[in-house]
C-alpha positions as CSV (number, residue, x, y, z in Angstrom):
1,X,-45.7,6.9,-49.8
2,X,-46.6,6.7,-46.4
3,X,-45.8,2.7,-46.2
4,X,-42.5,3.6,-48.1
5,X,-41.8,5.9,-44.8
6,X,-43.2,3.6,-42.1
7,X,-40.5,1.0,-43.5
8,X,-38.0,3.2,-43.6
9,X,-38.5,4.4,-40.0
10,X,-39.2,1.0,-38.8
11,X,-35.5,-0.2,-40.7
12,X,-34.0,2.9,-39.1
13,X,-35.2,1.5,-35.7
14,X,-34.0,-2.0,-36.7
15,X,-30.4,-0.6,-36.8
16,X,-30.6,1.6,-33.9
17,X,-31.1,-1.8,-31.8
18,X,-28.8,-3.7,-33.1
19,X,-26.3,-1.0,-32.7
20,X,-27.1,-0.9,-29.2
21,X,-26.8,-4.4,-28.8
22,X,-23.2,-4.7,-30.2
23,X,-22.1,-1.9,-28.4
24,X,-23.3,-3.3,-24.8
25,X,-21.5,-6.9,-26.0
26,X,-18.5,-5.0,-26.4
27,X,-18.9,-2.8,-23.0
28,X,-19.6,-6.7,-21.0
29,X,-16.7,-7.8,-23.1
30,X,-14.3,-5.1,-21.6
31,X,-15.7,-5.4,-18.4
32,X,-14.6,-9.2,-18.1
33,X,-11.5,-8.9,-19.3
34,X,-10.7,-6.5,-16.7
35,X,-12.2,-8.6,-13.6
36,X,-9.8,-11.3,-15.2
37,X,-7.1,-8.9,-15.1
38,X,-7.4,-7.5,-11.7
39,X,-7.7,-11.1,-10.5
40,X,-4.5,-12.1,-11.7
41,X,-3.2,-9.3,-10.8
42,X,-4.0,-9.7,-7.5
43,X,-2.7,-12.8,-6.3
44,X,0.6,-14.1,-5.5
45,X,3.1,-15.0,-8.1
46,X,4.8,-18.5,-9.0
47,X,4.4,-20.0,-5.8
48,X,1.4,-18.6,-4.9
49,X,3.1,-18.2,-0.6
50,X,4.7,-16.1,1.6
51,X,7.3,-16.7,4.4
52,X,4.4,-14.4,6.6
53,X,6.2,-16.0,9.7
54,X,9.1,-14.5,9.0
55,X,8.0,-10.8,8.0
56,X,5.8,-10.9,11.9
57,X,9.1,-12.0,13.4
58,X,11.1,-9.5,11.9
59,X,8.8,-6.4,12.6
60,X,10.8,-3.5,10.5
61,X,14.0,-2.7,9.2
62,X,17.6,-3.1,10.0
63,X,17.0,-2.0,14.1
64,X,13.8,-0.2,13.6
65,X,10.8,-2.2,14.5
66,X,7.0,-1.5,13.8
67,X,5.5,-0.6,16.9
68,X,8.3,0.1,19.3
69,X,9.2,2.9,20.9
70,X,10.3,6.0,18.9
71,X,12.2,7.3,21.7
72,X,15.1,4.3,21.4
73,X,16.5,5.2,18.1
74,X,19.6,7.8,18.3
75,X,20.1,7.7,14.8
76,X,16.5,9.3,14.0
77,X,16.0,13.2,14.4
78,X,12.3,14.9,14.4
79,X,11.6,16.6,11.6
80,X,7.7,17.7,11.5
81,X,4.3,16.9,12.6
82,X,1.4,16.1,10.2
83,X,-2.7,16.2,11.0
84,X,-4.2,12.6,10.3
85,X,-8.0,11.8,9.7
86,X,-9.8,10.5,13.2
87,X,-7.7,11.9,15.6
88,X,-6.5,14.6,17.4
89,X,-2.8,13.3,17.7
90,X,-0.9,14.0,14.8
91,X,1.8,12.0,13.0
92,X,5.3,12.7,14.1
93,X,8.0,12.2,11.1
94,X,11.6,11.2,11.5
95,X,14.1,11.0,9.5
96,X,17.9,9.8,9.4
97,X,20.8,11.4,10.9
98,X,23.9,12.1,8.5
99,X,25.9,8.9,8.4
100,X,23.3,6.6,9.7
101,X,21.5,3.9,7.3
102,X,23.8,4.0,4.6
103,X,23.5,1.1,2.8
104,X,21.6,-2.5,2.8
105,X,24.2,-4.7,1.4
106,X,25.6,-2.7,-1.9
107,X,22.6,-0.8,-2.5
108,X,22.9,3.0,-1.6
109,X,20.2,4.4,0.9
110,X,18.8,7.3,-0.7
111,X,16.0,8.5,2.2
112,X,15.1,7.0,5.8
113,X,11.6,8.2,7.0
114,X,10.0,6.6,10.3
115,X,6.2,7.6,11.2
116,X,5.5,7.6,14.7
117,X,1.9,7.9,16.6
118,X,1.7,8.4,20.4
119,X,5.5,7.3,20.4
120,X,5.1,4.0,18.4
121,X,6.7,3.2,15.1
122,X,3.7,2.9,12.9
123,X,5.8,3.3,9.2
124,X,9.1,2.7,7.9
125,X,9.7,4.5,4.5
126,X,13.4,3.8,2.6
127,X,14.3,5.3,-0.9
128,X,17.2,3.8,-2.3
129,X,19.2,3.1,-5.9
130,X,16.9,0.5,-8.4
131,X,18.6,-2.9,-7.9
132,X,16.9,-6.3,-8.8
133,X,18.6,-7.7,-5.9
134,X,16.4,-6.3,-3.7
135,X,13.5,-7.8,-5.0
136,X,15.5,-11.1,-5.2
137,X,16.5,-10.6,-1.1
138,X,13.2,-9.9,0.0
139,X,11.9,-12.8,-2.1
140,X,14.1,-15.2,-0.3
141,X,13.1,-14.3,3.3
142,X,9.1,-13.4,2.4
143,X,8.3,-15.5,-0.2
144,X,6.6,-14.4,-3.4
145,X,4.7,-11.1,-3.4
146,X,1.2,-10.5,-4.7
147,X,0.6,-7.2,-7.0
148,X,-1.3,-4.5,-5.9
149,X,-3.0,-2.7,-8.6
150,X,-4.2,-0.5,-6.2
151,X,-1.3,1.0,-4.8
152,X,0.7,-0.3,-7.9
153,X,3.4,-2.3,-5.7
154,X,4.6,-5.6,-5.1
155,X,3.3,-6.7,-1.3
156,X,4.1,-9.0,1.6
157,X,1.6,-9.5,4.8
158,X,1.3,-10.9,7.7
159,X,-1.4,-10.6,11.1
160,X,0.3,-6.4,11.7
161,X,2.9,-5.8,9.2
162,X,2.5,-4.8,5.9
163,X,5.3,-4.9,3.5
164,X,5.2,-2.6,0.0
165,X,7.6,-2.5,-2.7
166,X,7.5,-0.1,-5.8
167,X,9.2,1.5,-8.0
168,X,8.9,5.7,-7.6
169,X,10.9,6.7,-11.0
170,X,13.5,5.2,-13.3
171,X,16.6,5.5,-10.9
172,X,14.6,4.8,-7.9
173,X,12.8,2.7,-5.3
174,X,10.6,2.5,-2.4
175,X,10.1,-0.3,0.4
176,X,7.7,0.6,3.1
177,X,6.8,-1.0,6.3
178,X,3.7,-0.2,7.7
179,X,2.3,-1.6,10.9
180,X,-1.4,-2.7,10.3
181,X,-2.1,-1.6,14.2
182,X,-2.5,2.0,13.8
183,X,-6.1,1.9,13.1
184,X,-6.1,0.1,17.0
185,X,-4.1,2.6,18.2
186,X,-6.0,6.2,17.2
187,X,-9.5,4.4,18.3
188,X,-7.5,2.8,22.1
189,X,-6.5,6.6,22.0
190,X,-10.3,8.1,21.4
191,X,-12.4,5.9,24.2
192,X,-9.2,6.3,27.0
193,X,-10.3,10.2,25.8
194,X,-14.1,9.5,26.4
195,X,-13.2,7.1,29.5
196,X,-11.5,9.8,31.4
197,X,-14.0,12.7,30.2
198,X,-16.9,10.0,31.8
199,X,-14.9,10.0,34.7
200,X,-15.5,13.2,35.9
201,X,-19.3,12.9,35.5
């Protein structure tokens, strides 16, 4: 009896490990097939380049370039302020006035928002109608895109400009410009702080 029960226990074990072994090669098997995924996800499509040139050129959208002065653009109106992490300046937001950026080509021009920080342009946000063409246009002067799984849009790069592209609902869309200087700018802003508090050692 008691040899009957150390076979079963020892049979019972047997499974238990086995078990556990299949279910770990199943769990590695998932976790490859998602690096795989993210990986192909992540880098460009079909031609594998960009036109990166071009976007640094370019700067922004329509008039509005990244890091110019806020100050120059009638067609924008102040609408709030907003707290950011790391410094004590906030965000200033800006958005449209009634009758200005309309349209790019046919494609209707839903929302204009423009981020500024210490007076710079730092973000460029346009809403407008879903329309393949603007994928197609922005392809044509960028180059291909690469896919962001992080953000879950289609981007474009270059040395201080980052261009997203995404889709925000059925009906809409949403191309942001976003200058990859602000990080510069909120830490030039904290040691002129600490220079001039030194200064008066």
């Amino acid at each position: 009896m008691a040899i009957w029960n150390q076979r079963a226990i020892e049979g019972a074990s047997g499974q238990y490990v086995n078990l556990n072994k299949m279910l770990m090669y199943k769990i590695l098997q998932l976790l490859i097939q998602y690096v795989m995924l993210i990986s192909l996800l992540s880098i460009p499509v079909k031609g594998f380049t960009q036109n990166v040139d071009d976007l640094e050129e370019k700067r922004g959208f329509q008039d509005i370039l990244l890091d110019s002065d806020i100050n120059e653009y009638n067609n924008l109106d102040f609408k709030k302020s907003i707290k950011i992490e790391d410094s004590e300046e906030p965000i200033a937001i800006h958005t449209r006035k009634n009758g200005t950026y309309k349209k790019i080509g046919d494609v209707d021009i839903k929302s204009l928002e423009v981020k500024s920080y210490l007076a710079k342009v730092v973000e460029i946000k346009i809403t407008t109608t879903k329309d393949e063409n603007i994928m197609r246009a922005l392809k044509k002067l960028y180059g291909d895109p690469t896919f962001s799984v992080r953000t879950n849009a289609w981007e474009w790069s270059s040395e201080s400009v980052l261009l997203s592209l995404r889709s925000i609902n059925k009906n809409r869309l949403e191309l942001k410009y976003s200058s990859l200087n602000l990080k510069k700018y909120i830490k030039d802003y904290k040691e002129k702080g600490i220079e001039e508090i030194s200064s008066d050692f």
